[in-house]
DOSELO-466253 format. One line per field, with one value per residue: residue in three letters; x, y, z of N, C-alpha, C in turn. Coordinates in pm, whole numbers. Example, Ala and Ser with C-alpha at 12.3 -4.5 7.8 and 13.67 -1.06 7.14 Angstrom:
2
res c(ALA,SER)
npx c(1319,1285)
npy c(-569,-225)
npz c(780,708)
capx c(1230,1367)
capy c(-450,-106)
capz c(780,714)
cpx c(1320,1290)
cpy c(-330,3)
cpz c(780,787)
***
This chain:
211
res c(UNK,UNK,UNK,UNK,UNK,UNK,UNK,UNK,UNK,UNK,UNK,UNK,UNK,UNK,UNK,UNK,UNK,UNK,UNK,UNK,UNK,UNK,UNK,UNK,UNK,UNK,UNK,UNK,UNK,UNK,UNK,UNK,UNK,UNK,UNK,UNK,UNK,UNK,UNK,UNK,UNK,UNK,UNK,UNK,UNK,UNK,UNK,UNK,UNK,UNK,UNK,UNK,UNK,UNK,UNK,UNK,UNK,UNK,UNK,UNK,UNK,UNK,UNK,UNK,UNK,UNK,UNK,UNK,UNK,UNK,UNK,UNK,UNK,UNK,UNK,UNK,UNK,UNK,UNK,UNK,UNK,UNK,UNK,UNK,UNK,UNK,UNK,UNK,UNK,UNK,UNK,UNK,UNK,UNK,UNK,UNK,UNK,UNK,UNK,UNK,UNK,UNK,UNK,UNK,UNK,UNK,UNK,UNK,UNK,UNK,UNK,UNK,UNK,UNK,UNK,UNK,UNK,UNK,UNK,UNK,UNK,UNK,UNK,UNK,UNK,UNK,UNK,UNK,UNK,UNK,UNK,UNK,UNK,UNK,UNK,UNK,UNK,UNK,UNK,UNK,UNK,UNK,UNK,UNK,UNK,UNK,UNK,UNK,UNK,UNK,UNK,UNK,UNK,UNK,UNK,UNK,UNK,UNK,UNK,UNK,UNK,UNK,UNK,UNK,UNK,UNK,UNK,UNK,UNK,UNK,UNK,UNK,UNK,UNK,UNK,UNK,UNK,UNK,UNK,UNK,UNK,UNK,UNK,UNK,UNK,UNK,UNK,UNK,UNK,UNK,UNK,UNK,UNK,UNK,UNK,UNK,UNK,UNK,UNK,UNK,UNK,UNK,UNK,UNK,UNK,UNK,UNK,UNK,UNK,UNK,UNK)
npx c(11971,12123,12300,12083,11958,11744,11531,11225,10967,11115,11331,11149,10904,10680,10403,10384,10353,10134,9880,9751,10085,10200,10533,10703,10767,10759,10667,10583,10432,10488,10355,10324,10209,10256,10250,10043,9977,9940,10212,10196,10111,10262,10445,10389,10348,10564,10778,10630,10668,10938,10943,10846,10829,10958,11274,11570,11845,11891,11949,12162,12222,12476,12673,12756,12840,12763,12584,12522,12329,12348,12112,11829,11502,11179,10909,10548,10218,9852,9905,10139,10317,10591,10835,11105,11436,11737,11808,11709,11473,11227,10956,10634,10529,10266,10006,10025,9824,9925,10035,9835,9683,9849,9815,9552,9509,9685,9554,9317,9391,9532,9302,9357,9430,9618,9846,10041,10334,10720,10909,11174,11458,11631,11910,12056,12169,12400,12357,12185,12011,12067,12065,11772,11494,11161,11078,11033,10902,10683,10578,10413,10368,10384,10296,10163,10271,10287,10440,10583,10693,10851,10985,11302,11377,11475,11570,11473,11554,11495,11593,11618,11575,11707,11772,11898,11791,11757,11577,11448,11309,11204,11109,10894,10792,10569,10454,10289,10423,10348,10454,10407,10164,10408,10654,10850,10920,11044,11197,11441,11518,11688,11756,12024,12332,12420,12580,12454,12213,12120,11955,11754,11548,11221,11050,10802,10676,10417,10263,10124,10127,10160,10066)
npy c(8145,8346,8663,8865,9085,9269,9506,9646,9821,10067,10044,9979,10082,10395,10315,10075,9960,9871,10077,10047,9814,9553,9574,9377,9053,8804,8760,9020,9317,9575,9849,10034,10313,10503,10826,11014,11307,11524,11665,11943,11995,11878,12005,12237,12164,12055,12280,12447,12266,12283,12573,12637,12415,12397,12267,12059,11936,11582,11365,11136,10825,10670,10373,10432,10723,11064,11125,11358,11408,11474,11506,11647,11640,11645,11661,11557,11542,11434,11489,11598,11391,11219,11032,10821,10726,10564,10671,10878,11109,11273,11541,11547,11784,12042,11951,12097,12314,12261,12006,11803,11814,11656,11392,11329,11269,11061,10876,10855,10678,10445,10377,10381,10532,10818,10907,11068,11219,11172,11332,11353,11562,11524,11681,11685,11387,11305,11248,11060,10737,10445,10094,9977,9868,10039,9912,10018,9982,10169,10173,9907,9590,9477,9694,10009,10174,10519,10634,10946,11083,11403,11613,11562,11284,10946,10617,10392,10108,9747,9492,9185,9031,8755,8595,8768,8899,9130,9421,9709,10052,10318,10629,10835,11237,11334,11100,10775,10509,10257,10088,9757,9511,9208,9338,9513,9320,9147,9288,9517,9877,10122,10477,10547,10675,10871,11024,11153,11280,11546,11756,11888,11608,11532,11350,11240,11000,10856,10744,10511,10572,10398,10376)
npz c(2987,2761,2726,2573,2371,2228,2002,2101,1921,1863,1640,1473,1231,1219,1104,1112,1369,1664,1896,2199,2309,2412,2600,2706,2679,2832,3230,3317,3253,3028,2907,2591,2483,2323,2117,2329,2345,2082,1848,1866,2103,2304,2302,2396,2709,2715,2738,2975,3122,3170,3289,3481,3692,3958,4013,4129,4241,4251,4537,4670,4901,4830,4937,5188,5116,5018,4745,4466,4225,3812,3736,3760,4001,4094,4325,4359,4507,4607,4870,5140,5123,5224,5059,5037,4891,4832,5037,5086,5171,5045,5003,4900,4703,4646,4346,4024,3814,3568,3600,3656,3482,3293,3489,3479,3185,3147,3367,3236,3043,3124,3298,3608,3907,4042,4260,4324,4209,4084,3956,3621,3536,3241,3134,2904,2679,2812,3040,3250,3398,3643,3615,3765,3956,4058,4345,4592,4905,4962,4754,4723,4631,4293,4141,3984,3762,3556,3316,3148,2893,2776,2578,2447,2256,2373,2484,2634,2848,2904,3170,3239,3540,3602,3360,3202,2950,2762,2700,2449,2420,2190,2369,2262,2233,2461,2503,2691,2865,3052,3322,3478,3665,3719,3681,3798,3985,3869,3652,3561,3508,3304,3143,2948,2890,2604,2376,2148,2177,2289,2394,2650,2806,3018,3252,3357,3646,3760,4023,4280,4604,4878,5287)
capx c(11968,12249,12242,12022,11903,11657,11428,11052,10910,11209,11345,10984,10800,10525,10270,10390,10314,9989,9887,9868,10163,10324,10690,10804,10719,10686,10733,10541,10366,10526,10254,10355,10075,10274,10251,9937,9955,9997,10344,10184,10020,10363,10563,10341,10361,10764,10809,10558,10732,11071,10967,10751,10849,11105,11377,11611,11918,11859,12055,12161,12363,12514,12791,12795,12870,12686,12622,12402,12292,12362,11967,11725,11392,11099,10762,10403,10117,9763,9950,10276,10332,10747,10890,11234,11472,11873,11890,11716,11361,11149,10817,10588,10453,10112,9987,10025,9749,9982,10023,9708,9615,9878,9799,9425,9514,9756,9441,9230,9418,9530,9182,9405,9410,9741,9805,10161,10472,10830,10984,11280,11477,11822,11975,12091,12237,12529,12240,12098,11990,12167,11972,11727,11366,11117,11006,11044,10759,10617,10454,10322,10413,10300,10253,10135,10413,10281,10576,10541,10807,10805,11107,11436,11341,11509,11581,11421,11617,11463,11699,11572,11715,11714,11843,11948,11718,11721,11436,11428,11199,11223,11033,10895,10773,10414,10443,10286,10448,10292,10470,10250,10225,10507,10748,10919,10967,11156,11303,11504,11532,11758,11818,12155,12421,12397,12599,12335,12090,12144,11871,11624,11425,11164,11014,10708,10624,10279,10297,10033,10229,10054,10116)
capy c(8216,8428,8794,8879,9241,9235,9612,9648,9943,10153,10013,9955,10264,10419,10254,9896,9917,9963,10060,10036,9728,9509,9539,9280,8913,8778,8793,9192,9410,9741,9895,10136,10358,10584,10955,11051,11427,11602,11739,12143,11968,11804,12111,12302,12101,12070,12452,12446,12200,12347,12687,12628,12312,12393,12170,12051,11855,11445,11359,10983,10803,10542,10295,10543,10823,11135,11186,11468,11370,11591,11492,11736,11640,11714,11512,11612,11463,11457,11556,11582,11224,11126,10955,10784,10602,10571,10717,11010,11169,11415,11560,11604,11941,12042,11980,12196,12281,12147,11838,11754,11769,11514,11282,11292,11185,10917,10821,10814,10633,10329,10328,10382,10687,10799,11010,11125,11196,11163,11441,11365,11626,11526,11804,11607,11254,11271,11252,10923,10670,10315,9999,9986,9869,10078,9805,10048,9893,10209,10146,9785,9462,9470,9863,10069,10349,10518,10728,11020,11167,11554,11668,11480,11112,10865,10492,10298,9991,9687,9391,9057,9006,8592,8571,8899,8935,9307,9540,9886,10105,10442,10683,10982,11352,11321,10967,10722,10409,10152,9939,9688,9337,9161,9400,9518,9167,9037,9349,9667,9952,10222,10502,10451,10768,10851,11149,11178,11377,11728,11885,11820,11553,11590,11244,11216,10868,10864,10649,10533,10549,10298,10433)
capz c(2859,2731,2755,2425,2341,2100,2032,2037,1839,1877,1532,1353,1151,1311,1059,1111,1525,1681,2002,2279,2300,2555,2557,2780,2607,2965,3359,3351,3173,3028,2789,2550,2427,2185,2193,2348,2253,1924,1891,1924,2298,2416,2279,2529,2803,2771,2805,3128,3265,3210,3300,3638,3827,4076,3994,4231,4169,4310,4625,4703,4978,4770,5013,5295,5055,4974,4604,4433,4078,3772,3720,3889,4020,4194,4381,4306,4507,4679,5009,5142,5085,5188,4955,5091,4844,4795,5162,5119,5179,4983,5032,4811,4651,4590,4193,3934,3718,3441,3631,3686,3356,3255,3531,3394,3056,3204,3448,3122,2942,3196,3418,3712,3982,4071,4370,4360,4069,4058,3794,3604,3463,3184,3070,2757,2669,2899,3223,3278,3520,3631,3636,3897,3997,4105,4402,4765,5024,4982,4630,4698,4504,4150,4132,3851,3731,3463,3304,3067,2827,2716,2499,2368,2217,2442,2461,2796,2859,3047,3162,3318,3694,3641,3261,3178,2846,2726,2539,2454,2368,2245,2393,2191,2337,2432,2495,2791,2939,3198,3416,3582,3682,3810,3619,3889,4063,3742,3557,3586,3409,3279,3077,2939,2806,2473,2289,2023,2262,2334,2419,2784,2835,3150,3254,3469,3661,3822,4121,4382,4727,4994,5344)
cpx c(12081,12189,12184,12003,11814,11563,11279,11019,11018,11301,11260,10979,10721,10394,10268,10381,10165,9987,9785,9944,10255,10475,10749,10676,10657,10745,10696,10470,10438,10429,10267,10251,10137,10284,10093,9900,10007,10151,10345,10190,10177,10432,10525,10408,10508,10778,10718,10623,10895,11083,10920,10748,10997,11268,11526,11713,11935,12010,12035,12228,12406,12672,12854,12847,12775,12635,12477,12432,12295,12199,11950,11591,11314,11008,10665,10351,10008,9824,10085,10312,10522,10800,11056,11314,11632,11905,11853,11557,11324,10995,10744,10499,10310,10138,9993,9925,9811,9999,9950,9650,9676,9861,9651,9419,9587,9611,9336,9243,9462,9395,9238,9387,9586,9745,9961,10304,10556,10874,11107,11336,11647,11806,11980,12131,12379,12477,12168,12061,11997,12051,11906,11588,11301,10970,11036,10874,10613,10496,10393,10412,10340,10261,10226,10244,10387,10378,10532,10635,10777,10947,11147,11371,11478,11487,11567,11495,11570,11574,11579,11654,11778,11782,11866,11940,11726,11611,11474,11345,11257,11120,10995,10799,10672,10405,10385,10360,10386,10341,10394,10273,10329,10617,10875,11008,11108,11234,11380,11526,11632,11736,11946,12198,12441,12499,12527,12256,12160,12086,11796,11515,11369,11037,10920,10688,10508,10268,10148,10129,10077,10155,10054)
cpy c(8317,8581,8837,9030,9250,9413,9621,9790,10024,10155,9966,10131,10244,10335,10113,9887,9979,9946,10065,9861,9705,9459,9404,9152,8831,8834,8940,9180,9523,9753,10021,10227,10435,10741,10969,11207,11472,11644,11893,12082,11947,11906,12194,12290,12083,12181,12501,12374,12239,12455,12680,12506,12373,12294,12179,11910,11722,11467,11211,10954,10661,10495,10382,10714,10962,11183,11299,11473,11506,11612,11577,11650,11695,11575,11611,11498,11525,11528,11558,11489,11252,11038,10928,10694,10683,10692,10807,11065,11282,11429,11632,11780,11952,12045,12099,12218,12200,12002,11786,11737,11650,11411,11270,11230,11026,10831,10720,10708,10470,10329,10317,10519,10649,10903,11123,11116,11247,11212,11407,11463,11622,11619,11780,11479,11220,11238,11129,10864,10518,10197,9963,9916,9952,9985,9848,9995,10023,10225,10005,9712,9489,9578,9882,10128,10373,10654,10814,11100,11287,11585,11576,11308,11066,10776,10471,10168,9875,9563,9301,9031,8904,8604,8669,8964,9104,9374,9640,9947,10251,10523,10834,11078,11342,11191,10898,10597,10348,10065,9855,9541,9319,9242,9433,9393,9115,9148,9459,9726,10054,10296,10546,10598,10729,11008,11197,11273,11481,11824,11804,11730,11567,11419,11271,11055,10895,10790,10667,10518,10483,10359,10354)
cpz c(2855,2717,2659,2396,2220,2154,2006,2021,1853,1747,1411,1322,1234,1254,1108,1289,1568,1825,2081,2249,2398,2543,2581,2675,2766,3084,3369,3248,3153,2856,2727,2461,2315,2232,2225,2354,2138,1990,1933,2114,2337,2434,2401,2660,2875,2835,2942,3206,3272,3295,3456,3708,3859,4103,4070,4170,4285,4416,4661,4839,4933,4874,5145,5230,4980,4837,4557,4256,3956,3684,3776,3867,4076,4208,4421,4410,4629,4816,5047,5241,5162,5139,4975,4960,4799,4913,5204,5119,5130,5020,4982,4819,4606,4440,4132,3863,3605,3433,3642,3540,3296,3318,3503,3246,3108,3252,3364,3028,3032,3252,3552,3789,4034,4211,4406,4182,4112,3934,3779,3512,3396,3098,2883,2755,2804,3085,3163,3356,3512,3600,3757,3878,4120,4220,4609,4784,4985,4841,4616,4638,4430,4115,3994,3842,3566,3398,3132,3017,2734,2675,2382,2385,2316,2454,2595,2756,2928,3049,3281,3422,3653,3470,3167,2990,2870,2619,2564,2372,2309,2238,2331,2269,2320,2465,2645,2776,3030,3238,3467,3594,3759,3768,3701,3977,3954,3621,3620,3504,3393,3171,3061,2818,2698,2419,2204,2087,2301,2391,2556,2725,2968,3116,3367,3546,3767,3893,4225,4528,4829,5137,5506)
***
């Protein structure tokens, strides 16, 4: 198949989609629930998570080379979990009350338990992240990742490994995501530089780590 790009809900009105809705057509699951707080709740939630996670700017070792991302993150979970990937080890932080409350709605809203999160924090449009799958040993085959956007609207990208089909979504503040299924096995994802964005987005992904 030729490289296609086609968008799901990211170019519909809000009335004409309902949810929740599975992005991918096949080969996964990515389930887009919509926003799952009011815009007062997310507005909250942004400014907590700007003001009180510890943010820390990503470090890689891409081709023997050291790089340090103009992303910041952090890692939330039940214990201090290590979390290894692109060369480099972190260890997680105890919950936040704030976090805990969003991984209870997440929880609530898939029927899953999560035990650990991966914070992303872009400044604005000019901060992104390449095409990748989230498929280290240490989350299993077929993992959950349920991902949670607070700020600046942003476009998720998925691409097909084997015939390099594209979707995108875009993701609004307040919003859940669910990876699941084989998703990982057969896609990758990015978000993908934009000048249009200006202002922080702050991305949660809710991960079970197997150990």
């Amino acid at each position: 198949m030729a490289d296609q790009t086609h968008f799901n809900l990211g170019d519909a009105h809000e009335e004409d989609v309902s949810y929740p809705h599975n992005v991918l057509a096949h080969d996964g699951e990515v389930i887009y629930h919509g926003a799952i707080f009011d815009q007062q709740e997310a507005n909250g939630i942004y400014a907590d998570l700007m003001d009180k996670i510890p943010w820390k700017h990503d470090e890689a070792f891409i081709y023997g080379k050291h790089i340090v991302t103009a992303r910041k993150v952090a890692w939330y979970g039940d214990r201090d979990y290590d979390y290894s990937y692109s060369g480099k080890t972190r260890t997680a932080m105890k919950w936040t009350p704030e976090l805990l409350k969003i991984k209870h709605a997440a929880e609530q809203k898939t029927g899953m338990i999560y035990n650990s999160c991966l914070l992303n924090l872009y400044a604005d449009g000019s901060q992104g992240i390449a095409w990748h799958s989230d498929d280290e040993k240490c989350l299993g085959k077929d993992t959950n990742i349920a991902s949670m956007s607070f700020g600046a609207i942003r476009r998720f990208d998925f691409r097909h490994k084997a015939t390099r089909e594209k979707v995108s979504v875009i993701l609004q503040s307040g919003s859940l995501l669910v990876m699941q299924g084989s998703t990982q096995t057969h896609w990758q994802h990015q978000i993908p530089k934009t000048t249009k964005v200006t202002t922080p987005r702050v991305n949660l992904t809710f991960r079970t780590m197997q150990f």
